[in-house]
N, C-alpha and C positions, 0 to 999 in steps of 0.2 A: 270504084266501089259499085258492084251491081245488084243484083238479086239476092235479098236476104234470106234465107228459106225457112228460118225460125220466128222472122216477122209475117209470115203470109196474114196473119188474123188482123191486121192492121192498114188501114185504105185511107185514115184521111193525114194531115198533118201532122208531121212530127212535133213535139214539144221542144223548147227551148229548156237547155238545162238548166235548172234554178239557180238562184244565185249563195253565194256562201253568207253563214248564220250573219256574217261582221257589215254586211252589205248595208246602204241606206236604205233606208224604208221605200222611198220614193221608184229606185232603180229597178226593185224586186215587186210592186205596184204593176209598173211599166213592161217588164218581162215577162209578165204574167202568173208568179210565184203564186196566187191565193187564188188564183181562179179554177173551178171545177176541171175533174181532168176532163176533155173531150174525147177519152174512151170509153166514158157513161153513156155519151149522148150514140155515139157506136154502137154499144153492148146494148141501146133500149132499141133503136133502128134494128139492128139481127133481130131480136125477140120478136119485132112487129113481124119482121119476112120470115120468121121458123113458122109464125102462126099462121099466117095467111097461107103459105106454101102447104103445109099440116091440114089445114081447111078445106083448101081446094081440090088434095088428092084426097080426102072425106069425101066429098061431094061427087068427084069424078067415078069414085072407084063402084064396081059393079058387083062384088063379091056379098054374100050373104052371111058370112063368119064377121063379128063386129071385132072382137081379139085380131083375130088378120087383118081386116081394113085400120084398125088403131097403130100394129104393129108396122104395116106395110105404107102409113104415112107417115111416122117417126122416121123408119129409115127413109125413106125421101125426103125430107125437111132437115137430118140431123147435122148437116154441116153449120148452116147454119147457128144451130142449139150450141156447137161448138165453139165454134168463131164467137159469140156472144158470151160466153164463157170465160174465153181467155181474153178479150177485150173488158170484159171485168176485172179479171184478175192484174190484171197490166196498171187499171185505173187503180185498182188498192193498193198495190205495189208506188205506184207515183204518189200517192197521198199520206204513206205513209215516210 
């Protein structure tokens, strides 16, 4: 099994698949069933680097149009915005 190209948004550790409803309490405890997804803590990390990235092409850019300088640090930052997006959506998708 290699490169999944519909997980690219995804860098840190897989989850373990939860356990079924009949499970002990104790087992689904230990596998980590009630713990926050760790695609939150992802999806808030992207937002910090869309902004700082967004920021610093602000600062760098020499242009006199503020619409162009806003527009033209968006798209430099937007993968980012994206990746944080669907590392959201992945965390909703697990929690529910």
């Amino acid at each position: 099994m290699g490169y999944n190209p519909f997980r690219w948004y995804t860098s840190g550790k897989y989850r373990k698949k939860p356990l079924k409803s009949n499970a002990p309490l104790l087992l689904k405890i230990q596998n980590g069933d009630f713990e926050m997804s760790p695609f939150y803590k992802e999806a808030e990390d992207n937002h910090k680097l869309y902004n700082k990235m967004y920021n610093e092409y602000i600062d760098k850019s020499h242009s006199k149009d503020e619409h162009a300088i806003h527009h033209e640090s968006h798209q430099h930052a937007k993968m980012k915005r994206i990746k944080a997006q669907k590392l959201m959506e992945k965390g909703l998708e697990e929690e529910n």
